[in-house]
C-alpha positions in Angstrom: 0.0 0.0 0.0 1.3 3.3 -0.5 1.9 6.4 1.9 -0.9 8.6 0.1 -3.0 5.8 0.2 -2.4 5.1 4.0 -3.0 8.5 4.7 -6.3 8.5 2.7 -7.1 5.6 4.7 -6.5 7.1 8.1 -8.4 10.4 7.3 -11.0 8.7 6.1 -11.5 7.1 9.3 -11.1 9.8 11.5 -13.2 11.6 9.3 -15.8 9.6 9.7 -16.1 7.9 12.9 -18.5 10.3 14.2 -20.9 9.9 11.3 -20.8 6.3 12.4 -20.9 6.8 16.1 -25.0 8.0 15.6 -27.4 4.9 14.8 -29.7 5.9 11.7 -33.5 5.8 12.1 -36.6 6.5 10.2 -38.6 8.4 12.0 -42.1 8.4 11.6 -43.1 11.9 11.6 -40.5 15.0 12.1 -41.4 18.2 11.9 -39.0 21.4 11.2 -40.7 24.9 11.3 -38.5 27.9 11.2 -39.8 31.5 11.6 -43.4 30.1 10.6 -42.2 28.0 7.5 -42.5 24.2 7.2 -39.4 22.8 6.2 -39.9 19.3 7.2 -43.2 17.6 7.9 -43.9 13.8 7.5 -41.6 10.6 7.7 -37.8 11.2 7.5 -34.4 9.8 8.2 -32.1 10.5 10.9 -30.0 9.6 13.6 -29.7 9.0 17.4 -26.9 10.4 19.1 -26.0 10.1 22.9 -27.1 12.1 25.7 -30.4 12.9 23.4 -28.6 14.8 20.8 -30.7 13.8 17.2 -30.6 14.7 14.4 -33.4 15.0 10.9 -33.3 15.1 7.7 -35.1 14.8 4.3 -33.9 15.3 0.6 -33.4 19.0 1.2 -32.5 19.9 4.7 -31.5 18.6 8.4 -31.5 19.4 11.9 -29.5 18.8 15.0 -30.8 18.9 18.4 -27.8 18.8 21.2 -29.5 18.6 24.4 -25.4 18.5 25.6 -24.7 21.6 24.5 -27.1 23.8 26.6 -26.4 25.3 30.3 -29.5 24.6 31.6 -32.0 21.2 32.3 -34.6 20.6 29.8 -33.3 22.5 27.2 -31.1 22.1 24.2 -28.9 23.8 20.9 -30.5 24.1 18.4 -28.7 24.3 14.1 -29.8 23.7 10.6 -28.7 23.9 7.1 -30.7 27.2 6.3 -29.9 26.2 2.0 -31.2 23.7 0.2 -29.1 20.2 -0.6 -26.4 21.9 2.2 -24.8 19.3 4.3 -23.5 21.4 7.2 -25.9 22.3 9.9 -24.1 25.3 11.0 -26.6 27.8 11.0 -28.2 28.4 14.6 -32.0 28.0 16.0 -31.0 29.1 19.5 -32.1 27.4 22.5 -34.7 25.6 22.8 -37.0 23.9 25.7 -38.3 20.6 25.5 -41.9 19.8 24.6 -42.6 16.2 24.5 -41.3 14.8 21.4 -40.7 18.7 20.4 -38.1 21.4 20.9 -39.2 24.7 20.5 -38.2 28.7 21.0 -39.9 31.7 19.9 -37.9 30.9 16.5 -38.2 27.5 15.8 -39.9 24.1 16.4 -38.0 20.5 16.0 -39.8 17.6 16.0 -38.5 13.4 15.8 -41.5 10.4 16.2 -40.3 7.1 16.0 
């Protein structure tokens, strides 16, 4: 094997050993509303992280929830890919508080129904 190859090999890995950390799901219904627009709505896929984190996506966008991440009990971080077919979820919903199977904020609404 050679040394470029070996070094593709090992970023690769690093690379993706978080993506593979997650266990996929289909949820049943999601739901992602941002300043009053629907962006998801209906089955999609996703992923389960630990501690509660998620995240949801469809063809277009995704979601991540990071209960983690927040300062406070009950609530959570909020990001999204704001354009469609991006794949980085870097743009922020805020905090949000826990409703059931939904976070929400005055802002935005995430949803995940297995």
């Amino acid at each position: 094997m050679t040394k470029k190859l070996m070094v593709a090999g090992v970023f690769y890995i690093i690379w993706a050993a978080p993506v593979f950390a997650d266990k996929d799901v289909v949820f049943s219904n999601c739901l992602l509303k941002v300043k009053g627009v629907t962006y998801i709505k209906g089955s999609c896929a996703g992923s389960l992280g630990s501690e509660g984190s998620f995240q949801i996506r469809n063809k277009l966008y995704n979601a991540d929830i990071d209960p983690a991440a927040a300062e406070q009990a009950n609530t959570a971080l909020g990001s999204w890919d704001a354009q469609v077919d991006e794949t980085n979820v870097h743009d922020d919903l805020g905090e949000l508080t826990r409703e059931g199977a939904c976070w929400k904020n005055t802002r935005a609404t995430v949803c995940a129904w297995k």
